[in-house]
N, C-alpha and C positions, 0 to 999 in steps of 0.2 A: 444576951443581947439579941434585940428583932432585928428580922432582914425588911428591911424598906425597899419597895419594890415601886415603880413608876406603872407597871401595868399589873394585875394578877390575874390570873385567867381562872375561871369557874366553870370553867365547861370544857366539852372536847371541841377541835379544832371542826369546823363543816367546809365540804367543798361547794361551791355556789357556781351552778352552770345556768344554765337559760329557760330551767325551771324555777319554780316560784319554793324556797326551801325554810322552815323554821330554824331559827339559832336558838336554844335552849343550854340553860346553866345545871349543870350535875347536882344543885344542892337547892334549896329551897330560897336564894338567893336573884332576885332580879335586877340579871347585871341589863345597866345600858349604855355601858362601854364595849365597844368591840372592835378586836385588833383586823386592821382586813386588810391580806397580804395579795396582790393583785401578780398574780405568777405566770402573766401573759409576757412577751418580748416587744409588745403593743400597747399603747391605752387602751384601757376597758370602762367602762359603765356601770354600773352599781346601783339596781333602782331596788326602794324598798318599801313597806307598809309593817302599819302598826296589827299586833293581833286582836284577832275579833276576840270580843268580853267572854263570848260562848263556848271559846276554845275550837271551835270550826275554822277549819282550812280556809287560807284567805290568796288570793290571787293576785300577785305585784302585778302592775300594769306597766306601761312602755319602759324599756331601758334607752331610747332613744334620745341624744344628743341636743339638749335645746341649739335653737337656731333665734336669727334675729327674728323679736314677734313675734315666737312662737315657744314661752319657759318649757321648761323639763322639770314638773312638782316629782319632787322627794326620788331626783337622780343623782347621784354621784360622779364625778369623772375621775378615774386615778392614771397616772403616768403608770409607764410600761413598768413591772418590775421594783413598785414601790408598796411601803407598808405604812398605812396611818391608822391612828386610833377616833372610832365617832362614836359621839352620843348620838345615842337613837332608843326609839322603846324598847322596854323588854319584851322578848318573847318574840323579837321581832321578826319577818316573813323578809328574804331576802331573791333577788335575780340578776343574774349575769346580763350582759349584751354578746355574750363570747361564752362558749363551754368550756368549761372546768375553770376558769377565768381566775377568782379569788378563791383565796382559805379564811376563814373568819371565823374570831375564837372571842367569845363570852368574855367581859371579867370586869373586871373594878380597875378605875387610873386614866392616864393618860395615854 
């Protein structure tokens, strides 16, 4: 009998601080589910970009908070101390608004 699992992870766990950091999967597999567990006691931010075709280092722009009349493209907001799972590209470039802020781990699900 298989074990049916809601999320699998394919990669190791990254911590995401307020540098611009790639999420990579262990296997030749491109996950674009990823679980990100936000381990601040605060809301944080979550801004990300897709990878360059070239495989060259790609640099997230603002993690800052849209305001009225003003979007926030391809930003995240998570409550303090919560875990959700996104689709996003694989290979994806990820940045904190907060250091050490989220842990975000590769994988296939929900």
């Amino acid at each position: 009998m298989s074990t049916v699992n809601a999320f699998t992870p394919r990669g190791s766990t990254v911590l995401v601080t307020t540098s611009s950091v790639q999420v990579l999967t262990d296997d030749n597999v491109n996950a674009v589910s990823y679980r990100v567990r936000n381990i601040l006691n605060t809301p944080a931010y979550l801004a990300w970009s897709a990878a360059d075709p070239t495989g060259a280092a790609v640099t997230v722009g603002s993690t800052t908070a849209p305001s009225a009349g003003s979007p926030a493209y391809n930003v995240i907001g998570m409550f303090a101390e919560s875990v959700e799972v996104f689709t996003l590209p694989p290979k994806v470039w990820l940045k904190a608004s907060a250091a050490n802020a989220f842990e975000v781990t590769p994988g296939e699900g929900l």
